[in-house]
N, C-alpha and C positions, 0 to 999 in steps of 0.2 A: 244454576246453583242458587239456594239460599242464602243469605247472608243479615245478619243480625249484629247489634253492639250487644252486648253483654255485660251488665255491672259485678262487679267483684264481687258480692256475695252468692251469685249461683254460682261463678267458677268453684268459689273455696268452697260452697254445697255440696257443687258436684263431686268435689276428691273426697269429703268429707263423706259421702252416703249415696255409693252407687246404685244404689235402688231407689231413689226417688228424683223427678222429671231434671233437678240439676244434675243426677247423676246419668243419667240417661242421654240429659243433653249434652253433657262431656263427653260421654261415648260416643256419641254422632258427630261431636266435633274430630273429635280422632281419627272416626271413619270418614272424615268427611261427607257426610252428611249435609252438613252444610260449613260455615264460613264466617268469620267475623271480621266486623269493619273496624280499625283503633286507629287512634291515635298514640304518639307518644306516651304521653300522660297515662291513657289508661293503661298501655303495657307495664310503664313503669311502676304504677299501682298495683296490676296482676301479682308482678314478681313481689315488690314489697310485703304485701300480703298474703302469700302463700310461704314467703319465710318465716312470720311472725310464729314464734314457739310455741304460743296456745295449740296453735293445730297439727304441731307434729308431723309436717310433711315434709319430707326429707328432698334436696332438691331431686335426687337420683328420681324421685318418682314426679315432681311437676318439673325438674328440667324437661323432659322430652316436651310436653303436651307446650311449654312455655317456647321452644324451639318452632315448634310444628305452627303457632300462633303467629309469630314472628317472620317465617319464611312463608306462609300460605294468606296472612291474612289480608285483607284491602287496607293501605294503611292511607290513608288521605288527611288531608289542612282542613279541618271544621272552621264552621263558621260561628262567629259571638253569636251571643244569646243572653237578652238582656234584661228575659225578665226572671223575677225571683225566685229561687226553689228553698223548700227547707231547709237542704242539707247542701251546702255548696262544693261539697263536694262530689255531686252528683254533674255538676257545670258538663266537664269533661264529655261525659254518655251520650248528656244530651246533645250537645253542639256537634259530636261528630255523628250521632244519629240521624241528625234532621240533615245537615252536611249531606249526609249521605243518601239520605230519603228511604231507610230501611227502620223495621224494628228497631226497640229497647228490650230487651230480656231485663228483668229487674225480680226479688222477691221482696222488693219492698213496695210497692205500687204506691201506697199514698205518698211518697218522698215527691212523685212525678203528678200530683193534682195538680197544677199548677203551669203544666207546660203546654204548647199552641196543639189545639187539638187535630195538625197533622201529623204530629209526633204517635207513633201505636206504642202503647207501652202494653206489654205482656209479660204476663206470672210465666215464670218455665212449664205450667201445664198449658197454659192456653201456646203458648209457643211449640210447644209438643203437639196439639193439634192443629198451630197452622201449619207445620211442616206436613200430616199427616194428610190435607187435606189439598196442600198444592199436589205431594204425590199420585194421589187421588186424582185429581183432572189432568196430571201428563199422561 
């Protein structure tokens, strides 16, 4: 199995525009595909932000994918992380990513210049082709 952190702007992408790599990558999460690693915080941000009225997503349609998250994903205790990012509220991703020692899915990549370069930070395309390319060598 894959498995990935995902920051909140490719989820909302993905419900937002199932034709492009966040919405694709949503569909493969649904299919399982692959797998997300969270924490608390970032669940609670998920849902937070998928209620927000700008984007008109009604729960009926991100309740399920938000269930499906919550009952399949890896949820673990990250570890602090102490040095600077732009946007602190980026912390979260990071700490449970490196925690985990998997991917960041991000569509903001420069938010993460700054993080230890064992951390893979990847655009929802380039994460589209590592998926494509682990299937590839099984």
């Amino acid at each position: 199995m894959i498995w990935f952190v995902m920051d909140t702007n490719v989820l909302v992408s993905g419900f937002l525009r199932s034709d492009t790599p966040p919405g694709i990558l949503l569909n493969g999460l649904v299919n399982r595909s692959f797998d997300l690693v969270l924490d608390s915080r970032i669940f609670l941000e998920y849902g937070d932000v998928l209620a927000r009225p700008k984007f008109r997503l009604t729960p009926a349609v991100t309740g399920p994918v938000l269930a499906l998250i919550n009952a399949k994903g890896k949820w673990i205790s990250p570890i602090g992380f102490d040095g600077i990012l732009s946007d602190e509220g980026d912390r979260p991703f990071v700490e449970v990513a490196l925690a985990a020692g998997v991917p960041l899915i991000t569509g903001n990549l420069k938010h993460f210049a700054s993080v230890p370069s064992s951390l893979l930070v990847l655009s929802p395309a380039q994460a589209l082709e590592a998926m494509r390319e682990q299937k590839r060598g099984e």
